[in-house]
C-alpha positions as CSV (number, residue, x, y, z in Angstrom):
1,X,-35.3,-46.3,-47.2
2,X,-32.9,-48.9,-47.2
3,X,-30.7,-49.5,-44.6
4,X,-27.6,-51.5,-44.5
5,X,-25.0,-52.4,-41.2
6,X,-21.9,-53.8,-43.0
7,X,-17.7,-54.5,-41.5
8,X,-15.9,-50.7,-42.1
9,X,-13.0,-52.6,-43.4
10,X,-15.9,-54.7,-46.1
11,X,-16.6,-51.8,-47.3
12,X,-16.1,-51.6,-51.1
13,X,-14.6,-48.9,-53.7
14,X,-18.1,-47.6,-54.5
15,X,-19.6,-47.4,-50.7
16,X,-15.7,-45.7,-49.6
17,X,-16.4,-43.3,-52.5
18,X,-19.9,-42.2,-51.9
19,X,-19.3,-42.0,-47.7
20,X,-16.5,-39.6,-49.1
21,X,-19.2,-37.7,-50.7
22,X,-21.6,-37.7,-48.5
23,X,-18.9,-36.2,-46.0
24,X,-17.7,-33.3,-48.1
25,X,-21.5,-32.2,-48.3
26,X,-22.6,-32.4,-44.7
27,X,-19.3,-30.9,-44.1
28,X,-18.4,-28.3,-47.2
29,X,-15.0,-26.7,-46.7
30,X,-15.1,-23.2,-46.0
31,X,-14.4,-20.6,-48.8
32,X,-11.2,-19.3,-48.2
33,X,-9.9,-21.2,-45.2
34,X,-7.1,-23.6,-45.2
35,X,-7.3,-26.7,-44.5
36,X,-6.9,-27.6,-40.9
37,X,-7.5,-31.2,-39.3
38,X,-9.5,-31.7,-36.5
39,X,-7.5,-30.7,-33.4
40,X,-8.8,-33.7,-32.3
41,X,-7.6,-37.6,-33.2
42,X,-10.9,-40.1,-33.9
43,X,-11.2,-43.5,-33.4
44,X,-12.3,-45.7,-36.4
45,X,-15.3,-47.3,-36.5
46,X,-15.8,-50.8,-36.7
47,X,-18.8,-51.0,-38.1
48,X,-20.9,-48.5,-40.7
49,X,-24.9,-48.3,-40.9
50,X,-25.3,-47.5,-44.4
51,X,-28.8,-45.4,-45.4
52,X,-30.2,-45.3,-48.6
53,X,-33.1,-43.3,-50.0
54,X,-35.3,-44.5,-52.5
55,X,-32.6,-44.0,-55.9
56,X,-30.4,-46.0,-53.5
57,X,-28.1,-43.3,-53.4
58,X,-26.3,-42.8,-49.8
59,X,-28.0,-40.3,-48.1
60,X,-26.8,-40.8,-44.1
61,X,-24.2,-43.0,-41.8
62,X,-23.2,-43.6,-38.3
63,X,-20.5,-45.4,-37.6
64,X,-19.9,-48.3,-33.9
65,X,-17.6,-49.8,-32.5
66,X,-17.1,-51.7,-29.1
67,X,-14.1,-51.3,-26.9
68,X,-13.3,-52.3,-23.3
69,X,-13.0,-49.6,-21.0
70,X,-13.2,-48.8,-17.6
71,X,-16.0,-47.5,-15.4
72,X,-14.3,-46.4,-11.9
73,X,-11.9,-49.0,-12.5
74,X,-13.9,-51.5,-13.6
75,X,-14.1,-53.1,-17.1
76,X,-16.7,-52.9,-19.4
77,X,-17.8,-53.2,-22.7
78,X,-18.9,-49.8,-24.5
79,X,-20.9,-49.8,-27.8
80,X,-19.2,-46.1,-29.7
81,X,-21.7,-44.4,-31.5
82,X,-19.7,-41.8,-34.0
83,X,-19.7,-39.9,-36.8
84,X,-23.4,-39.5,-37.7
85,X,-24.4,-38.0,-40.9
86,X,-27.5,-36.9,-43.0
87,X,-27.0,-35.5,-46.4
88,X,-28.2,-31.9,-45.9
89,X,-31.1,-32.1,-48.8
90,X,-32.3,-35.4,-47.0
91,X,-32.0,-34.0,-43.1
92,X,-35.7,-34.1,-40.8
93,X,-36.7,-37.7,-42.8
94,X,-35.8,-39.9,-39.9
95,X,-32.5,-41.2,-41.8
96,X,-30.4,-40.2,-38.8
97,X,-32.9,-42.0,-36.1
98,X,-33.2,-45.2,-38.0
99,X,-29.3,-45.6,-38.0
100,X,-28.6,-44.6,-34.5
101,X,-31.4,-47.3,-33.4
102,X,-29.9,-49.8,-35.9
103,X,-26.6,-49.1,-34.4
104,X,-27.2,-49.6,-31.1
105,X,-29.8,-52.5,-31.3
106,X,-26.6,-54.3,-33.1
107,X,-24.1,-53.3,-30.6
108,X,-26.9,-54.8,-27.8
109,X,-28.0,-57.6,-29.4
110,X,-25.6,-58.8,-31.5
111,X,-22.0,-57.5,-29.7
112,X,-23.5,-57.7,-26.0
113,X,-22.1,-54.1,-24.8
114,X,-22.8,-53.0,-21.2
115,X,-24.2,-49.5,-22.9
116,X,-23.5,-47.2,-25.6
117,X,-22.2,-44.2,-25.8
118,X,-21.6,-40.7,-28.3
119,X,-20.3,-37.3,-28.1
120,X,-21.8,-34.8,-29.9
121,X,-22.5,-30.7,-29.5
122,X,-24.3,-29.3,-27.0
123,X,-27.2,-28.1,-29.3
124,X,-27.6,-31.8,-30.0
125,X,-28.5,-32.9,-27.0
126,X,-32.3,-32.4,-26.8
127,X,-31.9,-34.6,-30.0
128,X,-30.3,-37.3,-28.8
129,X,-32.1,-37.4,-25.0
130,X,-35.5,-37.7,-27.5
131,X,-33.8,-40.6,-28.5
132,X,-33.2,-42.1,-25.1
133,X,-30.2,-41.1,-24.5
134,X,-28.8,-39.2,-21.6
135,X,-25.8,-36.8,-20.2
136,X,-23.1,-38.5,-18.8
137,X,-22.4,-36.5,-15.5
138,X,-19.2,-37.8,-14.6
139,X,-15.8,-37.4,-16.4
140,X,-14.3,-39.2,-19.5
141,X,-10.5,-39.5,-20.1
142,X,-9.6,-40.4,-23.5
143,X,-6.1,-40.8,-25.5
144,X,-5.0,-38.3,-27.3
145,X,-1.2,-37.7,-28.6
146,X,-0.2,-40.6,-26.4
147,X,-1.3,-40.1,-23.2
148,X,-4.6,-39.8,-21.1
149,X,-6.7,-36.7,-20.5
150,X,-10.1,-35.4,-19.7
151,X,-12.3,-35.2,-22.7
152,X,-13.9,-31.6,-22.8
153,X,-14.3,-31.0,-26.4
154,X,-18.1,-32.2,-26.9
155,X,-20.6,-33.3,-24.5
156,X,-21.2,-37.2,-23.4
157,X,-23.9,-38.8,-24.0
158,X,-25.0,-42.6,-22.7
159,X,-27.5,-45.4,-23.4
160,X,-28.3,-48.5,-21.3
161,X,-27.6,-51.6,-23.1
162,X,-26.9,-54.9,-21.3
163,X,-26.2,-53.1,-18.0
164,X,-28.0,-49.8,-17.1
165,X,-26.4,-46.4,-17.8
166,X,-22.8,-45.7,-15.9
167,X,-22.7,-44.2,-13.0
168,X,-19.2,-43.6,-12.5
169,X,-17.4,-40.7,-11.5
170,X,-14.8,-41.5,-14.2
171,X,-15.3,-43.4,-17.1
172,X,-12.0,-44.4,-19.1
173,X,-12.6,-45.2,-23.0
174,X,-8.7,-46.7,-22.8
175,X,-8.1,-44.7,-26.3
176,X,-9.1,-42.9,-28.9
177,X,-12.7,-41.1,-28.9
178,X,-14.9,-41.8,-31.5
C-alpha cells in the first residue's frame, strides 16, 4: 500500500482522472435513472489522501479540509473529514482506515485543528466510533443555497484533536458541509 496526502488543487491530469474513476465505481449510476445531483451542495476538500495498492493503481481517498467555525459562539478550528472512498473490489483491506488516520493525524499535527469532524450514514457509525470517533449530540447548521440551516441529512460524527471533542449545543461549520 502506498499512501500519498497531496494539495486538491496539486493534483495532476492523471490523479484528477483516476479519482474520477474510482468515483463512478464506488458510486455506479443506476440503470435507468436520470441523472440527479445531490440535493445537497459539498464543500471542497483541501487536501486528498491518495491510496494505492500494490499495481499502484488508485484504489481509495478521503478528502480534509480545515475551516473556522463556531462552537456555541465560539471560534474554532475544525479538521473536515469527507468523501471517503474504497474501490469496491479492494473494500475490508484497511485502505479506508489508513486514510482516515493519515487524514486526521495531518490535520492535528501538521494544521493544529481543535478536532475533526465527518458526516456519514447511520449504518456507518459503528465503523467510524471503532475508529475513535464519536456522535456529535448537539446540532450543526451549515450553508446551503445561501443561508444557514440545521444539518439533518447524515449523522455527525467528531474526533478530539488539539482540544477535546465539542460539547456545544450548536456547532456552526460557517458554510458548506463537506
Amino acid at each position: 500500500m502506498h499512501m500519498e496526502i497531496k494539495a486538491t488543487a496539486q493534483l495532476n491530469d492523471d490523479e484528477t482522472g483516476a479519482l474520477k474513476a474510482l468515483s463512478a465505481a464506488v458510486y455506479p449510476p443506476k440503470p435507468g435513472a436520470a441523472k440527479n445531483p445531490s440535493p445537497i451542495k459539498w464543500a471542497r476538500p483541501q487536501w486528498s489522501v491518495l491510496l494505492r495498492n500494490a499495481d499502484s493503481q488508485l484504489v481509495s481517498y478521503v478528502g480534509a479540509l480545515t475551516r473556522l467555525g463556531l462552537c456555541d459562539n465560539q471560534e474554532c478550528l475544525i479538521g473536515g473529514i469527507g468523501g471517503v472512498k474504497t474501490h469496491p473490489t479492494q473494500r475490508g483491506k484497511g485502505y479506508a482506515k489508513v486514510g482516515i488516520k493519515q487524514a486526521t493525524d495531518f490535520l492535528r499535527r501538521e494544521l493544529g485543528v481543535d478536532f475533526s469532524l465527518l458526516v456519514c450514514r447511520a449504518d456507518l457509525m459503528t465503523y467510524y466510533q471503532g475508529l475513535g470517533w464519536s456522535a456529535f449530540a448537539g446540532d450543526t447548521l451549515v450553508r446551503q443555497n445561501g443561508s444557514k440551516t440545521i444539518f439533518t441529512w447524515n449523522k455527525v460524527m467528531v474526533k478530539p484533536a488539539a482540544k477535546a471533542e465539542p460539547q456545544c449545543a450548536m456547532l456552526d461549520l460557517c458554510g458548506l458541509p463537506w
